[in-house]
C-alpha positions as CSV (number, residue, x, y, z in Angstrom):
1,X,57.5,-12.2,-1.9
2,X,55.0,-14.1,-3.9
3,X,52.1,-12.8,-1.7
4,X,52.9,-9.3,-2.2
5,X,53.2,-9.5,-5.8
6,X,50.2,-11.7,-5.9
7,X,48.1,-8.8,-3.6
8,X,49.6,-6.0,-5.7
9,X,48.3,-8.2,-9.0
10,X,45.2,-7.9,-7.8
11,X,45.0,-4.5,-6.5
12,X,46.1,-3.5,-10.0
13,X,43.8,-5.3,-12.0
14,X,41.0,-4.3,-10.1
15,X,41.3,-0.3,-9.6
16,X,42.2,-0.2,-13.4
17,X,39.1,-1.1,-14.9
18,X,36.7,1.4,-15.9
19,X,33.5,0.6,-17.2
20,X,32.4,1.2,-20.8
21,X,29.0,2.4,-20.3
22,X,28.2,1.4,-23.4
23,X,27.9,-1.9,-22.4
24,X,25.7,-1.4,-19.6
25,X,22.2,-3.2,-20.8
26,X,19.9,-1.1,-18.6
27,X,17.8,1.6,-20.5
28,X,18.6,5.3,-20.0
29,X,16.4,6.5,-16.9
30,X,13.7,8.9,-18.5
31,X,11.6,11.2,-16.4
32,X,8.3,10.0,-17.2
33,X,4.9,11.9,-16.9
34,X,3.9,10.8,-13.4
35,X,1.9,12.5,-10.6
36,X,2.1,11.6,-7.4
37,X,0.1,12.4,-4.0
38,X,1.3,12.7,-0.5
39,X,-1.8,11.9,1.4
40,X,-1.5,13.9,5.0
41,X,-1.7,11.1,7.6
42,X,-4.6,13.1,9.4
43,X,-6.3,13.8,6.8
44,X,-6.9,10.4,5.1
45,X,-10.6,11.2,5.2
46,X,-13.4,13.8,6.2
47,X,-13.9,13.9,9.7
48,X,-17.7,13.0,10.3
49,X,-17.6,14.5,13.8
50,X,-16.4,17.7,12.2
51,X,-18.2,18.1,8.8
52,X,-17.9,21.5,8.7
53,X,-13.6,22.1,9.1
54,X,-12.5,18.7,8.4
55,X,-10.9,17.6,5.1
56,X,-9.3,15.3,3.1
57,X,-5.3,16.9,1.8
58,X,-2.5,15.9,0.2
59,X,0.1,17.3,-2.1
60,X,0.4,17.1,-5.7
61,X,3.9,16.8,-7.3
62,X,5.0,16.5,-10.6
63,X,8.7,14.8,-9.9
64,X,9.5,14.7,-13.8
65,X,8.5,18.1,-14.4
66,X,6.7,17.6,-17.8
67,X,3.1,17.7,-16.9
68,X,1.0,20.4,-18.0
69,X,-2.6,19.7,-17.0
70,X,-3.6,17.4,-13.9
71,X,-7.9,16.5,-14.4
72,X,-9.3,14.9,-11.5
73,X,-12.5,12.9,-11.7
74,X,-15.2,12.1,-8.6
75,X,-17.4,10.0,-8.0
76,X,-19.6,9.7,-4.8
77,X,-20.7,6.3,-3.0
78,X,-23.6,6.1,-0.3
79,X,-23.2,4.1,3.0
80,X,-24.0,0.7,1.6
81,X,-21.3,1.0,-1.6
82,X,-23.7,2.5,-4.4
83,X,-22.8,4.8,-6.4
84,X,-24.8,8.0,-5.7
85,X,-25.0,10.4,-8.5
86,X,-23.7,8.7,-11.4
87,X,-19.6,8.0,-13.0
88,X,-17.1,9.8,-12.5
89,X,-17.4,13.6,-13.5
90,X,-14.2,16.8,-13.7
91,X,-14.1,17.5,-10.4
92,X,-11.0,19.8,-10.9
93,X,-8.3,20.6,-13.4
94,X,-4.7,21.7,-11.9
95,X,-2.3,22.9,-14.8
96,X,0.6,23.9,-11.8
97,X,2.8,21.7,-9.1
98,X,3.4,21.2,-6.7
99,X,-0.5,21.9,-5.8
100,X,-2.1,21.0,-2.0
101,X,-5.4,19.3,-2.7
102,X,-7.9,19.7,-0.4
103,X,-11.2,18.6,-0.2
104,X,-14.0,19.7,2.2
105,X,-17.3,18.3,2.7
106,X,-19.0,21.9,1.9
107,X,-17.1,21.4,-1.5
108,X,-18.5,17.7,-2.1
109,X,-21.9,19.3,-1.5
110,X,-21.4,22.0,-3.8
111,X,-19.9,20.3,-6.7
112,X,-22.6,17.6,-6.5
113,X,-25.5,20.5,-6.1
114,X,-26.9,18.8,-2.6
115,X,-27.8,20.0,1.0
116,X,-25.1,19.9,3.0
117,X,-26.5,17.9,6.1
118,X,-27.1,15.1,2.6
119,X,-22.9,14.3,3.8
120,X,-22.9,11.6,6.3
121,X,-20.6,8.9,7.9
122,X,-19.9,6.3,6.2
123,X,-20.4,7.7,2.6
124,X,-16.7,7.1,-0.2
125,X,-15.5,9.3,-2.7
126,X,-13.0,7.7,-5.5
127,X,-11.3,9.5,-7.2
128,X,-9.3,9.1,-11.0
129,X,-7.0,11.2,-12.7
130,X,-5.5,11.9,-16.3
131,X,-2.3,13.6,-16.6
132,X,-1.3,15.6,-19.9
133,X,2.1,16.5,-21.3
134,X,2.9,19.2,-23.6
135,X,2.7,17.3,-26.4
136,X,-1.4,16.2,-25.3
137,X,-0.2,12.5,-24.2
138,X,-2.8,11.4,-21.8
139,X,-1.2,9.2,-18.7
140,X,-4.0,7.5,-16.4
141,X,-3.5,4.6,-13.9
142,X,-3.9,1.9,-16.8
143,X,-0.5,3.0,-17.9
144,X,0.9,2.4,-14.6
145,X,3.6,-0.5,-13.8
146,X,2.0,-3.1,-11.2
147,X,4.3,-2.3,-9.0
148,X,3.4,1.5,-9.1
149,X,0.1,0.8,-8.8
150,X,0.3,-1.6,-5.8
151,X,3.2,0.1,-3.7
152,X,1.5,2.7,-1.3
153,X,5.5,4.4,-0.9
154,X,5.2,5.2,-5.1
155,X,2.4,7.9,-3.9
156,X,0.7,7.2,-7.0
157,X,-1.8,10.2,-7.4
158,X,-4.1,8.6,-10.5
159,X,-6.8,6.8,-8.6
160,X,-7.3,7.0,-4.9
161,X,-10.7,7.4,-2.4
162,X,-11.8,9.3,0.8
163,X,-14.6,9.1,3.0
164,X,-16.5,10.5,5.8
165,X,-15.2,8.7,8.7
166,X,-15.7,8.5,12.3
167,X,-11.5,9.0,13.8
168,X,-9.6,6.2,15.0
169,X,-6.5,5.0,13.3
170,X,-7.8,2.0,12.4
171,X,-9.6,4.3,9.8
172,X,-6.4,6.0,9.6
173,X,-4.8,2.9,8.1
174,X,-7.8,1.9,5.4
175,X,-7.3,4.7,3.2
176,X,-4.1,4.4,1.3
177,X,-3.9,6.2,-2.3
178,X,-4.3,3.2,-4.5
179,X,-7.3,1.4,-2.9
180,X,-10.8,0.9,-4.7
């Protein structure tokens, strides 16, 4: 008899407590201006084999729904890691989400006003982004947590590269969206 009215003690005091949620000491979870960019696995980087249809893609998303204005900054490396026509300049502004970025080597050699056949293997691209809010607060990947910044599966879309690659998946795995 002691057992069951030891079991059904417990049972009770267990199933009746409810938690005051006013003690809970964890902050409320905001939405916070963040952008983030699925990088397609195939399209990593521009395909130097295929200048002319291949491209670098991913999506843009805007999980927290409270970005207005997405400005995306390039700048262009040569073979041996030099920067090739200066810092970083507004390579595009995107005010909507979710938005597919893509990136073609004909659109490199237009926004830096060269000849075409002047895109060749081995040549990077970084990239670095500012996202606004309505209010005009500016978000850029200083005002990232380390862990956002470091963690390839946060899809963090303020600072990432591309290049113009030969294909193999080796390749494949060296461009990740928070590397440079």
């Amino acid at each position: 008899m002691k057992k069951i009215f030891l079991i059904c003690f417990f049972v009770s005091l267990f199933s009746s407590c409810e938690q005051d949620e006013s003690l809970d000491p964890r902050p409320l979870i905001v939405p916070g201006q963040y952008v983030t960019l699925n990088i397609d696995y195939y399209n990593k980087y521009i395909d130097a084999t295929n200048l002319s249809t291949s491209s670098f893609r991913g999506t843009l998303s805007n999980p927290g729904g409270n970005v207005v204005k997405y400005e995306l900054f390039m700048r262009r490396k040569n073979s041996i890691g030099d920067v090739s026509n200066g810092d970083f300049a507004l390579y595009k502004t995107i005010n909507s989400f979710p938005y597919v970025l893509e990136i073609k080597a004909q659109d490199i050699a237009d926004f830096y006003d060269i000849n075409f056949s002047e895109i060749s293997q081995g040549q990077s691209y970084e990239f670095l982004a500012y996202s606004y809010d309505a209010n005009g607060i500016k978000t850029g990947y200083t005002n990232l947590s380390g862990i956002v910044k470091t963690t390839a599966s946060m899809k963090q879309g303020y600072r990432f590269k591309t290049g113009i690659e030969l294909p193999n998946e080796d390749t494949y795995a060296n461009y990740k969206n928070y590397s440079f």
